[in-house]
C-alpha positions in Angstrom: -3.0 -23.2 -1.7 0.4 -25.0 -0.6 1.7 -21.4 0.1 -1.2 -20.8 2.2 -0.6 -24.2 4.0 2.8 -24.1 4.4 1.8 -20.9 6.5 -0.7 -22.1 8.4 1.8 -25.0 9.4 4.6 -22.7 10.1 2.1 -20.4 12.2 1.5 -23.9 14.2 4.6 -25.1 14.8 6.0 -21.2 15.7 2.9 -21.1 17.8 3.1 -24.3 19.3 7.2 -23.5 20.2 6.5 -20.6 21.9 4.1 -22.3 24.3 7.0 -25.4 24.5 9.5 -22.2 25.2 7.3 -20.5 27.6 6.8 -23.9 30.1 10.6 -23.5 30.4 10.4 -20.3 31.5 10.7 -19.4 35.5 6.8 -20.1 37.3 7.9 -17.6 39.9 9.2 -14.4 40.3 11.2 -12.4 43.3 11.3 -8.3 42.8 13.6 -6.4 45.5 14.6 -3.1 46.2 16.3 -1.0 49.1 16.5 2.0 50.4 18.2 3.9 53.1 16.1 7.1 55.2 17.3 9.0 57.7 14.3 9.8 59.7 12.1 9.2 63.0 11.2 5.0 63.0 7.8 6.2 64.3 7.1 8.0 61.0 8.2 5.5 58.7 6.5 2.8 59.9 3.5 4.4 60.2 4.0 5.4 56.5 4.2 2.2 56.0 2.1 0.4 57.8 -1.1 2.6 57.6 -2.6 1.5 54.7 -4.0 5.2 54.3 -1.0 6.8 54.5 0.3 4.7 51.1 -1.4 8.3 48.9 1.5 10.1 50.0 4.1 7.9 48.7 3.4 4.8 46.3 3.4 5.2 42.7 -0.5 3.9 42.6 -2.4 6.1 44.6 -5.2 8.2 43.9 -3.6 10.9 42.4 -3.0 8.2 39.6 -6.8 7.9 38.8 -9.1 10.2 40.0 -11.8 7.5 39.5 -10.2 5.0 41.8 -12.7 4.1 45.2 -10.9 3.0 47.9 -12.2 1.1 51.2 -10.1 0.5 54.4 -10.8 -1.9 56.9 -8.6 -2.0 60.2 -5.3 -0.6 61.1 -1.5 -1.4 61.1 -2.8 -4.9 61.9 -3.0 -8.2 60.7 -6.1 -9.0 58.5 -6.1 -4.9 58.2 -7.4 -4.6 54.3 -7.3 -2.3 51.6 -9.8 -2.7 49.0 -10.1 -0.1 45.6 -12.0 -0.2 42.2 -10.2 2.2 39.5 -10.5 2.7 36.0 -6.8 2.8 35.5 -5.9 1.1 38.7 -8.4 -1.9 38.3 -9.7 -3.7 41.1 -8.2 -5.6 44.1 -7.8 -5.9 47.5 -4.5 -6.1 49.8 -4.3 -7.6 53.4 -1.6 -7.8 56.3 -1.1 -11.4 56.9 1.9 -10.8 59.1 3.2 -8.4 60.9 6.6 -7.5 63.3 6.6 -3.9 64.2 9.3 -1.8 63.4 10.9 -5.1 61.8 9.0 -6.9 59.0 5.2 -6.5 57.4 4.1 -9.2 55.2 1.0 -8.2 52.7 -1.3 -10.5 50.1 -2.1 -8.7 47.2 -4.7 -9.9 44.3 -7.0 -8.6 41.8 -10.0 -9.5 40.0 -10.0 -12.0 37.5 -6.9 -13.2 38.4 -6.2 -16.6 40.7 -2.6 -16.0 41.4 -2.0 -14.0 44.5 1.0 -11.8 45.0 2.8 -11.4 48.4 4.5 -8.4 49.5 6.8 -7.6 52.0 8.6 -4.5 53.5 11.8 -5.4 56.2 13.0 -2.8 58.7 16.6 -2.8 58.9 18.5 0.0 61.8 21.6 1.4 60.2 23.7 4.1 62.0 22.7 6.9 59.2 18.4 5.9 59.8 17.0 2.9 58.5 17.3 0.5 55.4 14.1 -0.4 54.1 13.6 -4.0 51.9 10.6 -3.9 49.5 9.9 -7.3 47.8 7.4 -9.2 45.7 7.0 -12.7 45.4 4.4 -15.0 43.1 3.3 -17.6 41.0 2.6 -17.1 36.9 0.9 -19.9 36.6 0.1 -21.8 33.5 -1.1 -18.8 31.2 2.3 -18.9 28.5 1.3 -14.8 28.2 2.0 -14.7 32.1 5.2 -16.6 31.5 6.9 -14.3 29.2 5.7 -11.2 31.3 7.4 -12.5 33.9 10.7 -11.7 32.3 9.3 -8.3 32.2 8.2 -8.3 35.9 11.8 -7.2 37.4 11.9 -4.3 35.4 8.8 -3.1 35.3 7.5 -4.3 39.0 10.8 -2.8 40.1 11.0 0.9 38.7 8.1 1.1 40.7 9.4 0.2 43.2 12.2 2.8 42.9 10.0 6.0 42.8 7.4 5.0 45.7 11.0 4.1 48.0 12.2 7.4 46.8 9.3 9.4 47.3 9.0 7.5 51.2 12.9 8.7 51.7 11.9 12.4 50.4 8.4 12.4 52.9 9.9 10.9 55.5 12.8 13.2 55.7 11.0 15.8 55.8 8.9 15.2 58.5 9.4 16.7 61.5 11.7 14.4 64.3 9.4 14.7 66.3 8.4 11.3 67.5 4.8 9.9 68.0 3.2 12.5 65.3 0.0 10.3 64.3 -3.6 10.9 63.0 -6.9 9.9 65.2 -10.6 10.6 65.5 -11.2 12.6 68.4 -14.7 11.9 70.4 -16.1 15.3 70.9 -17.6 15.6 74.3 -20.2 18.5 76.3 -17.9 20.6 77.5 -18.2 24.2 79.8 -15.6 26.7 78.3 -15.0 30.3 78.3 -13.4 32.3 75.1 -11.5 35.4 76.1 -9.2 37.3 74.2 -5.7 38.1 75.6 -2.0 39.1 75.1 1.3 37.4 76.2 1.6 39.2 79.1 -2.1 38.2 80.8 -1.8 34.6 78.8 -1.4 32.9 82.0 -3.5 34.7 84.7 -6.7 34.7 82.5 -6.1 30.6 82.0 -5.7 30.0 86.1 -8.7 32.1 86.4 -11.0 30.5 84.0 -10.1 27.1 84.9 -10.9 28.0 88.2 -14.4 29.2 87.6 -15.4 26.6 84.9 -14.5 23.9 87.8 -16.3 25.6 90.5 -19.8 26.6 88.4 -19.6 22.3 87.2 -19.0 21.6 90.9 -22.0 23.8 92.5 -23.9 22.3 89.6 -23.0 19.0 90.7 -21.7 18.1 86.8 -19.6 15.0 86.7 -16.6 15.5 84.4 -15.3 13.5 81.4 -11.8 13.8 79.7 -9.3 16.8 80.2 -9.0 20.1 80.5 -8.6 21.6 77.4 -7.5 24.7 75.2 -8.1 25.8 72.1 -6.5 28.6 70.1 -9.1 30.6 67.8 -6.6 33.1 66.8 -2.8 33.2 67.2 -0.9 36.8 66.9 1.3 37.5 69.7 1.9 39.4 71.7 -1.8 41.4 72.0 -4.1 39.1 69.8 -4.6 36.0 71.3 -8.3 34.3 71.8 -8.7 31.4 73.5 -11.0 29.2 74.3 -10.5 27.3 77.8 -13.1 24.0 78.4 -13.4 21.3 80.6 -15.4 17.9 79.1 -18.6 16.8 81.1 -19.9 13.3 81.1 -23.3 15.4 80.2 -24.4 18.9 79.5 -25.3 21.5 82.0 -26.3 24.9 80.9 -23.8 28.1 81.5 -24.4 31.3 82.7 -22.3 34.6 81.9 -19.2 34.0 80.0 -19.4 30.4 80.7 -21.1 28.7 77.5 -22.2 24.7 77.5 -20.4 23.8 74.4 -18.7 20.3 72.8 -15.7 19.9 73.4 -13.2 19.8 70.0 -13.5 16.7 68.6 -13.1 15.1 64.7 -9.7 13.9 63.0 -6.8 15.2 63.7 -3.3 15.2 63.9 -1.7 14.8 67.3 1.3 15.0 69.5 2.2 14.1 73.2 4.2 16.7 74.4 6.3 16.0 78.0 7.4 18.5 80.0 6.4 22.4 81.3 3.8 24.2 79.5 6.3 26.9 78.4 8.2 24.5 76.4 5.4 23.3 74.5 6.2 25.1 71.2 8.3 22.8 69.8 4.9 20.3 69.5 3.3 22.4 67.9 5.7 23.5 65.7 6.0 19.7 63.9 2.3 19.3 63.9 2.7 22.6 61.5 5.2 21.0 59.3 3.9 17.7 59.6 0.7 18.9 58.0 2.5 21.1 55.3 4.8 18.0 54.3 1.6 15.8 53.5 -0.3 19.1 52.1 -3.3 18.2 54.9 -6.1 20.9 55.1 -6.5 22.3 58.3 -10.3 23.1 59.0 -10.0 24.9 62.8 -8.4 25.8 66.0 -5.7 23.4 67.3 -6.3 22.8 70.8 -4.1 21.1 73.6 -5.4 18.8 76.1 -4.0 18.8 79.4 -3.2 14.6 80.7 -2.0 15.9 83.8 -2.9 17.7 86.8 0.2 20.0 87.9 -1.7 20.4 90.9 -1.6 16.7 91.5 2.4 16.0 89.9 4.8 18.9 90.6 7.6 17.5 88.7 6.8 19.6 85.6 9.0 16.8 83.7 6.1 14.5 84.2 3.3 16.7 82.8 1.4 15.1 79.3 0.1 17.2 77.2 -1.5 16.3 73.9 -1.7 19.5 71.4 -4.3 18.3 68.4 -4.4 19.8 64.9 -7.9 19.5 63.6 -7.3 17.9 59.0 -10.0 17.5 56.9 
């Protein structure tokens, strides 16, 4: 029975040592880790600063649990919010409380069942090999002894995390295309006139002139009013004699066509764009970083790309001046 006691007491005073030890223990905690990447500012920031683009680089994503439900609410802005509910990732929500572009994003992270928020923060630095990239965490442990003591952990642990999603940002970013201004948006699909044809290199250009000609004179005697740009969109793509395309022009409404002229919507859905500047001819190197933009981030592509003309080269002959946005329809 003394044996017994003499444990119990032992137990107590051990017990009541290592909460006396743990109040001496740091009630904060600072995690920080860099990074340099050589790549477009555009890209990383976006990587960064899109809460959906985080599944391509940070070490919790959904590839991590399969169960996880995710919810976003906004965009690259502050109070934007991420919200998910995993089995393995648990559940908790993340906001942007501040926000510098291309310099400094501030987030507060917290999950359920726990009081103490954490706060996050990713710096921009330029550097004259790309960009150096600060990732930090910052909190309270409160009172909890338990929390105490895993905060000597929280360095380590917090911090090889750290290391693999900065590593896996350098290794996505860098290989995406330098292309700048490559970003994903919903596209409102509109009721559109078009004509398909199929053609070869050599009568590429002559069929478009053509077309666009008669779509705009058929919507003109039919006194349609239009909406948006003139657009094209490539069905199939095997120079120089298999070539179909489709050439539209978006309507405010729909008319009905006649012939070879079809009332149709115009593309529309999410997709992955870039504004190309300059003469049509030179257009393919757009189209060529949409391509290994969406290999990079293993998107699904789910139809034709199209390219939407901004300007009229009737209107602006310096061909330097000409928009053009070419679209890559993602699942």
């Amino acid at each position: 029975m003394k044996i017994l006691k003499r444990i119990i007491i032992w137990l107590v005073v051990l017990i009541a040592l290592l909460i006396g030890v743990a109040y001496l223990l740091p009630g904060t905690y600072h995690v920080e880790r860099s990074i340099l990447i050589n790549g477009d500012k555009d890209i990383i920031y976006s990587m960064v600063c899109d809460f959906e683009n985080w599944n391509y680089w940070t070490p919790w994503s959904a590839e991590m649990d399969p169960t996880v439900k995710e919810e976003f609410i906004g965009n690259c802005e502050v109070g934007a919010i991420h919200r998910w509910d995993g089995e393995e990732m648990g559940k908790g929500e993340m906001m942007i409380t501040h926000l510098e572009p291309y310099k400094k994003i501030v987030w507060e992270l917290g999950f359920a069942n726990y009081n103490e928020k954490m706060i996050i923060g990713m710096k921009f630095e330029n550097d004259e090999d790309g960009y150096v990239l600060t990732w930090t965490a910052d909190g309270n442990l409160g009172y909890n002894p338990f929390y105490r003591y895993y905060g000597l952990m929280i360095d380590s642990k917090l911090g090889s995390d750290y290391e693999k999603g900065l590593n896996r940002l350098k290794e996505v970013c860098e290989a995406l295309p330098d292309y700048p201004g490559i970003q994903v948006v919903e596209v409102t699909s509109l009721p559109a006139l078009s004509i398909t044809d199929s053609v070869s290199s050599s009568t590429y250009w002559p069929v478009m002139e053509e077309s666009f000609g008669s779509l705009y004179m058929y919507a003109l005697r039919n006194e349609a009013q239009f909406k948006g740009h003139a657009y094209t969109a490539y069905h199939h793509w095997d120079p120089p004699e298999h070539i179909v395309i489709e050439i539209g022009i978006p309507l405010a409404s729909p008319i009905e066509g006649e012939g070879m002229i079809k009332a149709v919507q115009s593309p529309g859905g999410k997709a992955v764009r870039a504004t190309h500047w300059g003469a049509y001819k030179d257009i393919g190197p757009a189209h060529e970083a949409l391509q290994q933009y969406i290999d990079v981030l293993d998107l699904e592509l789910i139809g034709a790309p199209w390219e939407s003309y901004i300007t009229d080269p009737t209107q602006e002959p310096d061909t330097a001046r000409w928009e053009t946005i070419v679209y890559y329809p993602i699942k």
